[in-house]
N, C-alpha and C positions, 0 to 999 in steps of 0.2 A: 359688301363683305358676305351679307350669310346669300345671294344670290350664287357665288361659288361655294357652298355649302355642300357637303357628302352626309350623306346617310350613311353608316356604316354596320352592316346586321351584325345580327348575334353570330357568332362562331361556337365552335366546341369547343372550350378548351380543356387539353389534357395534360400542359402544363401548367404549373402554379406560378403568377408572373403576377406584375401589379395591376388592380383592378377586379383580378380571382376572389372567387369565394371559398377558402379552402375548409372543408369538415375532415374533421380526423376522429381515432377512436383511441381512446389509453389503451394502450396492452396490458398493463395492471390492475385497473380500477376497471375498465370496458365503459366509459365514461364518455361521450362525443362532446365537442365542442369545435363552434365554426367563428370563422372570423375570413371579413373582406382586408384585403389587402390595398392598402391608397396612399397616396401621399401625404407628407406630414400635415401640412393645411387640412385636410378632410377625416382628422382622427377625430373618433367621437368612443368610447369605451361604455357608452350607454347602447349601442347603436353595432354594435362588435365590429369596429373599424379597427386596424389597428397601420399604424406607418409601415411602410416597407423598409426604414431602420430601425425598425425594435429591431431585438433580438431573434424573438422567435419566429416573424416573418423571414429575414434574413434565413434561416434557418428551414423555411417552407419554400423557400423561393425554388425553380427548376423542380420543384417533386411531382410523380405522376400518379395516379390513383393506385394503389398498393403498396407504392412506397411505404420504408417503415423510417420512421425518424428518429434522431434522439432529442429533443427540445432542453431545453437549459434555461431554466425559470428559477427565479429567487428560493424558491419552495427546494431546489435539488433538481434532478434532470429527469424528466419525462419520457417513456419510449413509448412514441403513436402510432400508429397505420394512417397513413390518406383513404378516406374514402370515398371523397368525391368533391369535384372541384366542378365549381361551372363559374 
């Protein structure tokens, strides 16, 4: 089995997809906060993983750097900027 094993490098990503590590920045507070994007098995909120069906992933998912979002969080709704995803 890993004898047919691929290496697969790093790429750029400029999409927010699962796996991404997406940083954004509050348009209201100017407040950044990043969070990796994974499957539910690999969520850990100590460690800023979050599932790709929360909400607010869903929600991040297809954004590209500049993007501006509206997030929808328990607190009321959030307006962010992407600023950088890798």
């Amino acid at each position: 089995m890993i004898q047919h094993a691929e290496i697969i490098k790093d790429t750029v990503r400029d999409i927010a997809e699962i796996g991404s590590t997406v940083t954004w920045q509050s348009l209201d507070q100017n407040e950044t906060e990043t969070y990796t994007i994974v499957g539910p098995e690999e969520v850990d909120p100590n460690e800023g993983t979050i599932s790709y069906n929360a909400p607010i992933a869903k929600q991040l998912l297809q954004a590209k750097v500049g993007n501006k979002r509206t997030l929808t969080t328990p607190a009321g709704n959030r307006q962010v900027k992407i600023i950088e995803i890798s």
